[in-house]
GUKOLLO-716514 format. One record per residue (C-alpha): residue in one letter; x, z, y. Coordinates in steps of 0.25 Angstrom, whole numbers, padded with zeros to 4 digits, always signed. Each point is the difference from the previous one (the first is absolute). Layout:
BEGIN
AXZY...
This chain:
BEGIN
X+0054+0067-0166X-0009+0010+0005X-0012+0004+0007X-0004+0007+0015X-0009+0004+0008X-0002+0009+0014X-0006+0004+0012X+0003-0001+0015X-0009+0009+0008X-0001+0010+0011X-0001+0012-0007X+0008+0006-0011X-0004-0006-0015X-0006+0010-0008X+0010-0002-0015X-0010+0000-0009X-0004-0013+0007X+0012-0006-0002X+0002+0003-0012X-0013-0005-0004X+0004-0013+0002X+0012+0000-0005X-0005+0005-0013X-0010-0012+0000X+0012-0011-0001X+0010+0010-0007X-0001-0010-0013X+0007-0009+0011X+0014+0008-0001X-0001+0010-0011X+0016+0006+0002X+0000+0007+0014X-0010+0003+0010X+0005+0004+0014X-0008+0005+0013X+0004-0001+0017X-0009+0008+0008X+0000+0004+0013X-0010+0003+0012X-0007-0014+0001X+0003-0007-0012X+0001+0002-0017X+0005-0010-0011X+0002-0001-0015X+0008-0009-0008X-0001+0000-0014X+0013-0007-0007X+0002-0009-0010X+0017+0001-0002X+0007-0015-0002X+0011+0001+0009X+0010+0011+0003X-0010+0010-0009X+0008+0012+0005X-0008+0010+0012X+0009-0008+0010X-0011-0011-0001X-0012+0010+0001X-0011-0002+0010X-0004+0003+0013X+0012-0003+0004X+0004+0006+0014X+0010+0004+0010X-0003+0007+0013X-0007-0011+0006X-0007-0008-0013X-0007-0002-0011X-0002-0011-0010X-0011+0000-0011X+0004-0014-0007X-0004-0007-0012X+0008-0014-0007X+0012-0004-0002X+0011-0008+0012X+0008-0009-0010X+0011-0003+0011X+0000+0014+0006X+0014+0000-0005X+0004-0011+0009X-0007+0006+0011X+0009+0014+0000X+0013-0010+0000X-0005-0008+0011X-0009+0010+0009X+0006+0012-0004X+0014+0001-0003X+0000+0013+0008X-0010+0008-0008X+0004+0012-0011X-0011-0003-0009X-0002+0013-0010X-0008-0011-0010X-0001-0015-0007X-0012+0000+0004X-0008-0011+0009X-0009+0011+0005X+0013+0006+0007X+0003-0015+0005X-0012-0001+0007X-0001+0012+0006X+0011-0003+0007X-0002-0013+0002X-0014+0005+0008X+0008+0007+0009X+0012-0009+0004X-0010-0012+0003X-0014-0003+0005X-0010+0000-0011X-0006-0014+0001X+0017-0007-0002X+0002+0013-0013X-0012-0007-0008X+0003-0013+0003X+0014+0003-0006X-0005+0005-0013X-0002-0009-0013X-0010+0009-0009X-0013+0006-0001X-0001+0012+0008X-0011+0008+0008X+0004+0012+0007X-0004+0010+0011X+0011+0003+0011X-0004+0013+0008X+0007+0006+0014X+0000+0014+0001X+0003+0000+0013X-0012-0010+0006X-0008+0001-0013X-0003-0014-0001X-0001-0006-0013X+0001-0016-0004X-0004-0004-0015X+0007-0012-0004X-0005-0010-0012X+0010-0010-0006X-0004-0015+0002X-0008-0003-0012X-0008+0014-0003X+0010+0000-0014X+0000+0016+0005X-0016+0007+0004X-0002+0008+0013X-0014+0004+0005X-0004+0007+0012X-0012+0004+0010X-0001+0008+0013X-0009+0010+0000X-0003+0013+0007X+0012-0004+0011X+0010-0001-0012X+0006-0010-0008X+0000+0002-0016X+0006-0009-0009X+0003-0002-0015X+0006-0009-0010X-0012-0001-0007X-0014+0002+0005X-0003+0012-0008X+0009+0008+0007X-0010+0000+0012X-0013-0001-0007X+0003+0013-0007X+0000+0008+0014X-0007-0009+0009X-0016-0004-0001X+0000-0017+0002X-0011-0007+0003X-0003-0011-0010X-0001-0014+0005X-0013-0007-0009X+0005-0015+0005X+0015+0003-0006X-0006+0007-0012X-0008-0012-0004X+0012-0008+0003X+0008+0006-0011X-0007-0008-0009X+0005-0012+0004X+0013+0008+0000X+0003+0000+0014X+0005+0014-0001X+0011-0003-0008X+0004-0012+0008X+0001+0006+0014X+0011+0005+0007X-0007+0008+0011X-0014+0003-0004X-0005+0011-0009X-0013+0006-0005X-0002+0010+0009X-0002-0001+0016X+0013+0004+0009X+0008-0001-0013X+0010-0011+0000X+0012-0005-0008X+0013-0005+0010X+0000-0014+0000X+0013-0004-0007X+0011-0002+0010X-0006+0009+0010X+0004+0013+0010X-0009+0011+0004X+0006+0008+0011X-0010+0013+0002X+0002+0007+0014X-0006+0016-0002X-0001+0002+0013X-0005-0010+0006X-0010-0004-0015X+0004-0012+0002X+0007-0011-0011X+0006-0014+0002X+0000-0012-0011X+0012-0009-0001X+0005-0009-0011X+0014-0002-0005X-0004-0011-0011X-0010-0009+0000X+0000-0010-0014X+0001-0012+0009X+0015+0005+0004X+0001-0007-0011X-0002-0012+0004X+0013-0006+0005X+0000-0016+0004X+0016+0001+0000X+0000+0005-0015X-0011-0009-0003X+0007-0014+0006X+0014+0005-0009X-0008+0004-0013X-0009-0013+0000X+0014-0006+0004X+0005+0003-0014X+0003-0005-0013X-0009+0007-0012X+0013+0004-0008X+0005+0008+0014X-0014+0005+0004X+0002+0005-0016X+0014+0007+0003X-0005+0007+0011X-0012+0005-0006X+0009+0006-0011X+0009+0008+0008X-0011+0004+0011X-0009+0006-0013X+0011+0004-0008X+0007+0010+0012X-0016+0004+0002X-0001+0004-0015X+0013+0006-0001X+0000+0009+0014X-0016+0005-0005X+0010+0007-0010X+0003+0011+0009X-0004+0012-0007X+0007+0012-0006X-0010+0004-0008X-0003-0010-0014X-0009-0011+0005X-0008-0012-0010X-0010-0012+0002X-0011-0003-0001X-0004-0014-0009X-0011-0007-0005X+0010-0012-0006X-0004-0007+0012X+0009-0008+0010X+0003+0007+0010X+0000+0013-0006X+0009-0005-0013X+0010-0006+0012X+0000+0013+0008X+0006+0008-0013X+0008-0011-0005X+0008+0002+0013X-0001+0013+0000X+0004+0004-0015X+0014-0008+0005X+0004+0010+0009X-0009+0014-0004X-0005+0004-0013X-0016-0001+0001X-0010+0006-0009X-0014-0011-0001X-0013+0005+0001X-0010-0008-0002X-0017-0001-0005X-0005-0003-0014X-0016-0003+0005X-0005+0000-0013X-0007-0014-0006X-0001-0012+0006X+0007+0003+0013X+0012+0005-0007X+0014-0003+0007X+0010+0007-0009X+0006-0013-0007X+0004-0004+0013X+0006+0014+0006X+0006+0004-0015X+0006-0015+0002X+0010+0004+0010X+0003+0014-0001X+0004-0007-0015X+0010-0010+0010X+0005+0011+0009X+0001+0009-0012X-0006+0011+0009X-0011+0011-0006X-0014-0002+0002X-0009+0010+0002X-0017-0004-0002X-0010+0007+0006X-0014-0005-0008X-0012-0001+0007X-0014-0003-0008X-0011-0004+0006X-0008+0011-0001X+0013+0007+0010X-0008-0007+0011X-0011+0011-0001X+0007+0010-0004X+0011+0002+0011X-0009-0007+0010X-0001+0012+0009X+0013+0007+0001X+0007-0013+0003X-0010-0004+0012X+0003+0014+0005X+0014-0004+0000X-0002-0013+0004X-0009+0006+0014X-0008-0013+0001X-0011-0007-0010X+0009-0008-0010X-0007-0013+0000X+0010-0009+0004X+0011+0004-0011X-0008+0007-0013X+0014-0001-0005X+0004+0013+0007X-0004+0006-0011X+0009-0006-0010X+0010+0002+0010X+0000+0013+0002X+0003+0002-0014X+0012-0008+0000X+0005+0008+0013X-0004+0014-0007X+0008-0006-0014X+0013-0003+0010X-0001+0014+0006X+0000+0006-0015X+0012-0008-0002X+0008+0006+0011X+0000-0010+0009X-0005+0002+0015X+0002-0016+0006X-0003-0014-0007X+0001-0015+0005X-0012-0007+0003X-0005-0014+0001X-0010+0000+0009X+0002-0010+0013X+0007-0012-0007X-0015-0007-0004X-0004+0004+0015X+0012-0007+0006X+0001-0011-0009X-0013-0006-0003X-0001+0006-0014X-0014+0002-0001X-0009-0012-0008X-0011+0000+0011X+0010-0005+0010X+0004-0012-0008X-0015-0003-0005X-0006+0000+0015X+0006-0014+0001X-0011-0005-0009X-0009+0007+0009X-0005-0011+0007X-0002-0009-0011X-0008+0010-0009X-0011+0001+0014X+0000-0013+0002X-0014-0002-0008X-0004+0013+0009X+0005-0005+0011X-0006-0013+0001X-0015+0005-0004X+0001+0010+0012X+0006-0009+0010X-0013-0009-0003X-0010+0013+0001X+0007+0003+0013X-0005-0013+0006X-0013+0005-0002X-0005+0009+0014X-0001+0014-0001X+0005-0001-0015X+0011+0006+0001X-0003+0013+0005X-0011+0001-0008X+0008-0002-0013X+0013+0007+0006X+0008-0011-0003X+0011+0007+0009X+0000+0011-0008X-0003+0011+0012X+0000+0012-0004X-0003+0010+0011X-0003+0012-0007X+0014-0001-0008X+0007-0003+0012X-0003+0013+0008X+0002+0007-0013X+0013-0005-0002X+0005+0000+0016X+0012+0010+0000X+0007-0005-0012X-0003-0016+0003X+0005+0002+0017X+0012+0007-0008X+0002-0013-0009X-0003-0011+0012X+0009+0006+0009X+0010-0001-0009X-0003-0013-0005X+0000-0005+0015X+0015+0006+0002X+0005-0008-0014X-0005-0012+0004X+0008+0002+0016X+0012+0004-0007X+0001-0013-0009X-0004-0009+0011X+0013-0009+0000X-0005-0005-0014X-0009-0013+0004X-0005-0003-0015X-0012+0009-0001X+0000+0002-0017X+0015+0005+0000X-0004+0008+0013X-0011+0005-0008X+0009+0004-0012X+0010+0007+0008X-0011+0007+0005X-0005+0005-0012X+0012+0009-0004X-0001+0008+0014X-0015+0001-0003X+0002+0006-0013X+0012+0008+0004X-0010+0005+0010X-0013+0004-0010X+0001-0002-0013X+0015+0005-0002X-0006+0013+0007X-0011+0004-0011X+0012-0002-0010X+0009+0008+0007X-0010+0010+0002X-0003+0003-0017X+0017-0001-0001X+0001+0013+0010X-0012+0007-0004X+0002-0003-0014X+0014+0002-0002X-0003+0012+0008X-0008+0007-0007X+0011+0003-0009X+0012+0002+0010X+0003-0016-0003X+0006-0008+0012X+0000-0015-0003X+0009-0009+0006X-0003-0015+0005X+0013-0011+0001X-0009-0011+0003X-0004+0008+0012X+0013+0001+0006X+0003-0005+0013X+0010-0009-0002X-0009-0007-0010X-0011+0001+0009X+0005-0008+0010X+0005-0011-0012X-0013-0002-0006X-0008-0001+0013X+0009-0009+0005X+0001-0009-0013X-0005-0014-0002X-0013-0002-0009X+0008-0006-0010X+0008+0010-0003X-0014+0009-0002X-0010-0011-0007X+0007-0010-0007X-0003-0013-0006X+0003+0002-0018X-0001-0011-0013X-0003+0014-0005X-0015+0002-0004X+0002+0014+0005X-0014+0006+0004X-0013-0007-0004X-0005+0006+0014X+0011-0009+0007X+0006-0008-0010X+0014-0007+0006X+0000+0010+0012X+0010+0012-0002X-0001+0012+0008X+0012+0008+0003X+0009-0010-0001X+0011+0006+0005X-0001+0012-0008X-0002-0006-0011X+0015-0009+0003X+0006+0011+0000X-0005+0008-0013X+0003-0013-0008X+0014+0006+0003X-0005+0015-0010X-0012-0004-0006X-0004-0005-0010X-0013-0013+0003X-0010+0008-0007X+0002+0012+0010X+0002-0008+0013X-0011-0012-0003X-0011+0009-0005X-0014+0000+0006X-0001+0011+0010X-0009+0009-0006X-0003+0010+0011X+0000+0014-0008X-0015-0003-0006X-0006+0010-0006X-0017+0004-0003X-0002+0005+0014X-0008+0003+0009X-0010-0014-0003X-0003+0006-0014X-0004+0015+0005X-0015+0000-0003X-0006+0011+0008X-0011+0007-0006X-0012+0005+0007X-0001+0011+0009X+0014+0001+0003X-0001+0000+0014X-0011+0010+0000X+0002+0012+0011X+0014-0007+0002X+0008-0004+0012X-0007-0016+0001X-0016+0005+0000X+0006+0010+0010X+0007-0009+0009X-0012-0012-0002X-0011+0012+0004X-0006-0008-0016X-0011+0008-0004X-0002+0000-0013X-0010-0010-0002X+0012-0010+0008X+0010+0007-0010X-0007-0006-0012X-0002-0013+0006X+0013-0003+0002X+0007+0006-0012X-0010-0010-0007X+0000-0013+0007X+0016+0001+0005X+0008-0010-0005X+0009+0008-0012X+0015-0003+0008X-0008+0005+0013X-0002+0013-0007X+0012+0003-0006X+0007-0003+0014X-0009+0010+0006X+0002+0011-0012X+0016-0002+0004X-0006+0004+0015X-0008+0011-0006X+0011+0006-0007X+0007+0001+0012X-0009+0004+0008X-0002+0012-0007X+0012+0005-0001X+0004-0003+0015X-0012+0000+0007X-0008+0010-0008X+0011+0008-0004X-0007+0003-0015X+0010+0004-0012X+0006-0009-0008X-0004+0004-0015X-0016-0001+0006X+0004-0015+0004X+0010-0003-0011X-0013+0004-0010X-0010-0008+0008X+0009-0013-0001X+0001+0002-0015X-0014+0002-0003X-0004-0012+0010X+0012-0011+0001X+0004-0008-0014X+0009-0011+0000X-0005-0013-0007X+0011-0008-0007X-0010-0011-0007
């Protein structure tokens, strides 16, 4: 929806600070910007206009007391004036009025626990100057932020500080981004005293005292609830199937709300082919869609049901030579090494297609293959065991052997690693810990374990997806929207029995996991508007030549950001760009990249030409 940023301080904000940063993330809202200042804080919101377009919805929005800087989208703020406030003359539709007004009638911590969406927002007293920043419970909507210099600054992207404030890099996070740690995380960043709000989270920041307080409003194990669990493993499949479609179906239908033309965005697989054939039932929708040219092409499948929904659609192509070519621009966009997702890249296109098209908001899949078990590795891990059993057996014999074990490292110690990857593995214990105590009234440890799963995924990997969607869709004034993320189907899934995710099949569907279904609920309910060669497809994933065939020439790292960072002379330099493995190198060229335009601040032509003379994809 948009994009903001500010700065709480004791002293007056200079403008052209302010408007710094707001020029850094004004791709975010390309139809309005709008400033506050006043003696100890300034803010800018750029915005991107889907509901109630008019200059009523404009932001700041203010009285005599407060501001709110907000960006996303409150699907039951309609319920919320009829129920909270019947007594309001609103001069707009729009959710930003709702909650603004729902901020001053009730304490913040019970306003965010009544809202259903994706939201983050900065709520500002003129009076007392204190400021809280609020994240929504999954991080679907960015918010960064760092104390410095007795002040709180804050942005919707990270750029909008790094353009005025000097960051120390972290080297341990840095090299972490090639194992993609920096897409994954929800509070870490590159950079030292730099941080994202971890989803579900409040910041209160006291000026006068420079002090700030933490508290949560969401943690994902809310969703955990044994009563709902009991009653969903309770019922028959053909109800736990009714109550699916009409929980998914008000989700689909109530992420409509727009008055602006909205589309979707589809690959012709499940999820995304189930979303818009809801959708088209109530709203016209416009399909957006990928061609990645050759092997990995998708567009039988995508062309197959905007054919059935008899709904245009629109193809961006990407070849894979596109990989190189807009390589740099979309990591600036993107803030963060792409290694995890290369398919940003692609994306981007699609999202830059849409907004040629006129449309401002589309529908997304992502969250349905997080919630129910839809990834093939879940179902393969079963075999695991069996597959290690030769490996297994040989070591338990070497470990009967004194002292061979830590000679060999049977245990697979890796200390060096370890400390390398500290903050983000404490992150990911201490939430794996919390999973397990919120399940602890189920006894059978592989359902326990399956059930844990989702949350674990909801609480990492859904993050680096949900990352490349905002920064992506961004880019070019593109909001997505996610009905398998809403909180009524949250609840469902995390509470639904096993069955009803991996299933048993005569069906030879996946020679990964042949007999095992995945999704099984969602797919029930697709037999019911799609076609079989739609719903029982094998999940493809959005492949394309990525970031595994970039072969990285020889001094491309030379004078860059990773020789300065490593202290390589240049005798070290050589080494390395010799002896690293090929995948190695093209992970730390995505670092380079970025590093330079981040850290080193160096035009992006000069690096755009380096990359094109240095990096090749191989398609062989």
């Amino acid at each position: 929806m948009c994009g903001f940023a500010g700065l709480v301080q004791h002293s007056r904000v200079p403008h052209y600070i302010i408007e710094s940063m707001g020029k850094a993330i004004a791709h975010r809202g390309p139809d309005y910007t709008g400033f506050y200042a006043d003696d100890h804080a300034s803010f800018v919101h750029n915005r991107l206009s889907l509901v109630d377009v008019s200059a009523n919805g404009h932001q700041p929005f203010e009285d005599d007391t407060h501001v709110l800087v907000y960006n996303g989208e409150i699907y039951n703020h309609q319920e919320l004036r009829h129920q909270y406030l019947p007594h309001i003359q609103f001069k707009s539709t729009s959710d930003t009025e709702t909650l603004f007004h729902l901020l001053k009638q009730m304490p913040l911590i019970d306003c965010c626990r009544k809202l259903e969406g994706m939201f983050a927002f900065a709520w500002y007293s003129k009076q007392t100057h204190e400021v809280a920043l609020v994240r929504d419970r999954l991080g679907i909507k960015p918010l960064f932020y760092s104390f410095k210099n007795n002040g709180l600054q804050f942005g919707s992207e990270q750029k909008a500080l790094t353009v005025q404030f000097e960051y120390e890099i972290d080297s341990a996070k840095v090299l972490n981004a090639t194992l993609g740690e920096l897409e994954y995380t929800r509070r870490h960043t590159a950079f030292k005293d730099l941080y994202q709000l971890i989803p579900g989270t409040i910041i209160t920041y006291q000026l006068q005292a420079n002090t700030f307080q933490e508290s949560a409003f969401f943690s994902l194990t809310d969703l955990v609830d044994q009563q709902l669990y009991q009653r969903l493993h309770g019922a028959s499949s053909n109800e736990l199937l009714d109550e699916f479609e009409t929980i998914f179906t008000a989700s689909v239908n109530k992420m409509l709300m727009a008055d602006v033309p909205m589309g979707a965005f589809v690959s012709g697989g499940i999820d995304s082919s189930l979303i818009a054939s809801i959708a088209s039932a109530s709203k016209p929708l416009q399909l957006f869609t990928a061609d990645v040219k050759g092997k990995y092409s998708e567009l039988k499948y995508s062309s197959m049901l905007a054919k059935l929904l008899q709904s245009p659609l629109h193809v961006h192509e990407h070849a894979p030579d596109d990989l190189v070519s807009k390589f740099v621009e979309t990591i600036w966009y993107y803030g963060s090494p792409i290694v995890v997702h290369a398919n940003a890249i692609p994306f981007q296109g699609v999202a830059k297609l849409a907004r040629q098209q006129g449309v401002k908001a589309v529908l997304s899949g992502e969250g349905a293959d997080e919630l129910f078990l839809g990834y093939p590795r879940l179902l393969t891990r079963k075999w695991d065991k069996l597959i290690q059993l030769p490996f297994n057996f040989t070591t338990a014999l070497y470990k009967k052997v004194p002292g061979l074990t830590r000679y060999l490292n049977l245990n697979k110690q890796n200390f060096d690693r370890d400390l390398l990857y500290l903050p983000f593995n404490m992150e990911r214990q201490t939430n794996d810990r919390s999973y397990l105590e919120a399940f602890d009234f189920v006894k059978d440890t592989a359902v326990l374990n399956d059930h844990v799963l989702s949350l674990e995924m909801l609480g990492r990997g859904l993050h680096s997806l949900l990352w490349r969607n905002d920064r992506m869709g961004m880019m070019h004034g593109i909001e997505a929207r996610f009905p398998f993320l809403d909180e009524q189907v949250l609840k469902f899934g995390i509470n639904l029995p096993i069955n009803q995710k991996i299933a048993l099949t005569r069906r030879f569907h996946n020679y990964k996991h042949p007999f095992l279904i995945d999704k099984y609920i969602v797919r029930k309910l697709a037999e019911k508007r799609l076609p079989n060669e739609l719903i029982y497809r094998q999940k493809a994933g959005f492949p394309l030549y990525g970031i595994l065939n970039m072969k990285v020439k020889t001094q491309f790292f030379h004078n860059g950001f990773l020789q300065q960072l490593l202290q390589l002379d240049n005798r070290g330099l050589q080494t390395f760009e010799h002896e690293a493995d090929p995948y190695l190198k093209a992970k730390l060229a995505c670092v380079e990249v970025w590093g330079r335009l981040f850290q080193l601040k160096e035009p992006m032509e000069s690096i755009k030409q380096l990359v094109a003379e240095k990096i090749a994809v191989d398609t062989k």
